[in-house]
N, C-alpha and C positions, 0 to 999 in steps of 0.2 A: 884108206888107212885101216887100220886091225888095233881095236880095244888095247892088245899087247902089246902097244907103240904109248900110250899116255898112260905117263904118272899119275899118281892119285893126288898127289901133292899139286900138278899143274891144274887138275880139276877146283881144288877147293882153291886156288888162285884165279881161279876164271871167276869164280862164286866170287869171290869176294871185293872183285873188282867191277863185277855188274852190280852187286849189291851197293857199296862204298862211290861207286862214280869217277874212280881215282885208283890211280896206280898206287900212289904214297899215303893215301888211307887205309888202300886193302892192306899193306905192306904193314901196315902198322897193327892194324886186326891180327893179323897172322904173324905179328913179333919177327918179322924179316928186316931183312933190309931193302929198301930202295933199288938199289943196281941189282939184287938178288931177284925184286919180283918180274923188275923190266926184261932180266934175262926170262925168266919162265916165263912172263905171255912171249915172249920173242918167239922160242923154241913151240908153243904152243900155234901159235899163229904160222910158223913153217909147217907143224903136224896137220893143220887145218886148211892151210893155203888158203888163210883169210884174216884181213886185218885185227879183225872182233872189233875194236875198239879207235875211234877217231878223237882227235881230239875235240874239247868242246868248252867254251864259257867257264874255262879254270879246272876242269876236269876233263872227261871222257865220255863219247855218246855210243852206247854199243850198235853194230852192223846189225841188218837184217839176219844172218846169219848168226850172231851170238845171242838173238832175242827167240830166236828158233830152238838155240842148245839150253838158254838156260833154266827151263821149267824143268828139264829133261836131267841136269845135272843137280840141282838142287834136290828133287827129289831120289831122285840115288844117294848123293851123299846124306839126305837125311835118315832112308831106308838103313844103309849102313851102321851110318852113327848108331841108331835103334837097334839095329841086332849085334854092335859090339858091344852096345851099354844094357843092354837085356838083363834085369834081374829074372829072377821066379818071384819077386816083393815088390810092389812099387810102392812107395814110401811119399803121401803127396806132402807131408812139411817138407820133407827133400829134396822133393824132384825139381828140376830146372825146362821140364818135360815143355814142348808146344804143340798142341792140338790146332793140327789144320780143318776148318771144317766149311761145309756148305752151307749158305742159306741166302736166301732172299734177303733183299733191305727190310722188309715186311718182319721176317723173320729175325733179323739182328734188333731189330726193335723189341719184337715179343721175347727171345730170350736171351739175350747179351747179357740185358741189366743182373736177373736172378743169379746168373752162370757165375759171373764176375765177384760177386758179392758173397755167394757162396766159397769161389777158392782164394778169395781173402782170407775167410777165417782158416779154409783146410786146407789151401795149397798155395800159399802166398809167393811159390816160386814160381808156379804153373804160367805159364803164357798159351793167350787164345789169338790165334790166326783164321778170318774168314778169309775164303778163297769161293770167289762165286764161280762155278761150274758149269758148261750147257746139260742140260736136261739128259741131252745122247751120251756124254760122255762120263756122267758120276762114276756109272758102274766100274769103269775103266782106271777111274782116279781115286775108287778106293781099292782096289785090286794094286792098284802101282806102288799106293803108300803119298801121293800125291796129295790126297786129302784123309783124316782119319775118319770123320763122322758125316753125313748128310742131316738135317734136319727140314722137313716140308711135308709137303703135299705132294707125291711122287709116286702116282698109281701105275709105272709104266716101266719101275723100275723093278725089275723082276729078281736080280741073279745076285741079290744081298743078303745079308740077314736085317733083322729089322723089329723096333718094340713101338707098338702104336703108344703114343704120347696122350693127344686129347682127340675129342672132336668137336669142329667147327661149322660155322657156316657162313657161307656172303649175305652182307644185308646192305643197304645201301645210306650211308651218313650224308648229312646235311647242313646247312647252316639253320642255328635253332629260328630263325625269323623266316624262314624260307615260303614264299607266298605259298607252296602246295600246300604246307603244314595247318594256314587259316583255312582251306574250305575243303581237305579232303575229310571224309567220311569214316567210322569207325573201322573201316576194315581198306586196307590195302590192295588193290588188284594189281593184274599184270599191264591194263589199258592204262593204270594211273602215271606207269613208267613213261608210257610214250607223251606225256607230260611236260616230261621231266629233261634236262642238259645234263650231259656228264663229262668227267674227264677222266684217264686213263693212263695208264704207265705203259710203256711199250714192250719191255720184258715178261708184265702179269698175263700171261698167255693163257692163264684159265678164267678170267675176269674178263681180258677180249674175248675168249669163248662165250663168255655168257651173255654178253651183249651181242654176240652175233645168231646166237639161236632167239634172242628176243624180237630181234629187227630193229634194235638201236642204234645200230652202226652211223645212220644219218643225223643219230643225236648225240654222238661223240662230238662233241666243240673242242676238245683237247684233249692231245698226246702228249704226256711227258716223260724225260727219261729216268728219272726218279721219284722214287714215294715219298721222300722229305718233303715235299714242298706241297705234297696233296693237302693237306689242312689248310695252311695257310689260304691255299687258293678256295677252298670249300667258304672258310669261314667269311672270306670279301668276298664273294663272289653268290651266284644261285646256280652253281654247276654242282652237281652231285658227284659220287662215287664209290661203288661195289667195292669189297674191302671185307675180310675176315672179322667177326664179331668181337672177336676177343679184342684184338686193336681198336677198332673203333667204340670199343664202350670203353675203354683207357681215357679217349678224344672225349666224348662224351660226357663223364664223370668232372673233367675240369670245368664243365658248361660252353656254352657256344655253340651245342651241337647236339645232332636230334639226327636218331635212327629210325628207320623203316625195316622191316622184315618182310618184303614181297617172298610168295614162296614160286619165285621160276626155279628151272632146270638146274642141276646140277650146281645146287647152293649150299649141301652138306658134305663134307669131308673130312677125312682125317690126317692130321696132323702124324709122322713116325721120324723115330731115329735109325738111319741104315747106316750100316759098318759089315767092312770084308771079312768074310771068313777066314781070309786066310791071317787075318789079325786076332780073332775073336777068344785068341786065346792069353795074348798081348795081356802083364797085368795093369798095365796102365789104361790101354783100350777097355777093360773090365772095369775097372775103377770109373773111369771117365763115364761107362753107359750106366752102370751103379746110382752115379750122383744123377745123371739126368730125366731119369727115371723119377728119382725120389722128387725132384724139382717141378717136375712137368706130367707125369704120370696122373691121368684121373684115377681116383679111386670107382670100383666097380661099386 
């Protein structure tokens, strides 16, 4: 089939029905009618020579095939929307704008809370969307309009623009009663680690890094697929775990919990905001790096 063959109207009907789950909800998003939308995935699904959409538990479960189109569609029609509604002003009491951005769980902890509280007061129409990204592909998804901002730890990401934010380093937290804590000695070594149990998230791929140039790998006791629950388990538990200092004195500061500062390998880094060139001139993209800067920005 040929782009030249689909309406733009049958596109933001696919959107809305993957989004919604329902044919008679999108229809109602999009102030249609009912037989009007079921006609347009119809004709849509001849242009595709694919169902999209099965039925399912009172709505709709999208095909392998409409879960493939719709990252794909979404981001074009949001591309769009952005360069029809394109000021030279962006106006954040005004704007109804949504910044899709990157970041670790780690990182929506570290700056969700400030972001949010901040366009409370200046942009209370603003809406924030993380979209977590593979590492290989940011560059690609801020180039697409897929995602607007990256926020991390991202030395490998070359072909952005980019404002270093902080810097940090991994240390390792603990439960404040943790038997190493009664008999180690004033100073910290690297022999003390091997001591030590930890557990781990499976995506922090530069934290398995660093357990694996120590040779802690056979003192991993635990892989989890999220950081939310790393505390909890630190504080019952005598499993440790490597973790960005800034977070962990957050954990820290409510009591319960006691840090270490080993100095191995590859423990300092820094924290940056990357955003596409080909946005950078976007005033809203300008605005959005403006505020995050001020927020997060060390002073020199």
């Amino acid at each position: 089939m040929n782009i030249k063959d689909v309406d733009l109207n049958l596109l933001r009907l696919f959107d809305a029905v993957y989004r919604m789950r329902g044919v008679s909800r999108a229809a109602e998003v999009l102030h249609m009618s009912q037989p009007a939308a079921s006609q347009g995935l119809a004709r849509l699904r001849v242009l595709l020579r694919d169902p999209l959409f099965v039925r399912a538990g009172g709505g709709v479960r999208p095909t392998p095939r409409a879960d493939r189109l719709a990252l794909a569609v979404q981001s074009a029609l949001g591309t769009l929307d952005q360069a029809l509604n394109e000021s030279s002003i962006f106006d954040p009491q005004e704007s109804r704008r949504t910044f899709r951005i990157h970041m670790s769980d780690i990182g929506e902890g570290r700056f969700l809370p400030e972001i949010l509280v901040a366009l409370r007061e200046r942009a209370p129409g603003v809406r924030i969307e993380t979209r977590p990204v593979a590492a290989a592909d940011i560059a690609d998804a801020l180039d697409s309009g897929r995602i607007d901002f990256a926020f991390g730890f991202l030395p490998n990401i070359k072909e952005t623009q980019s404002e270093r934010l902080l810097n940090d380093r991994y240390v390792v937290l603990m439960r404040e009663g943790h038997p190493y804590l009664q008999r180690r000695g004033s100073r910290v070594t690297l022999g003390d680690l091997h001591k030590l149990d930890f557990v781990a998230v499976r995506t922090h791929t530069n934290i398995l890094r660093i357990l694996q140039l120590l040779n802690l790998e056979d003192r991993l006791r635990l892989t989890t697929e999220h950081f939310v629950v790393l505390p909890a388990i630190v504080r019952a538990t005598d499993l440790c775990v490597v973790m960005p200092r800034n977070i962990a004195r957050n954990f820290a500061q409510g009591g319960g919990y006691a840090i270490i500062e080993p100095e191995f390998p590859l423990r300092d880094f820094v924290v940056s905001l990357h955003w596409s060139r080909r946005f950078e001139s976007d005033p809203g993209n300008r605005w959005f790096r403006q505020l995050a800067v001020e927020l997060f920005a060390e002073k020199p």
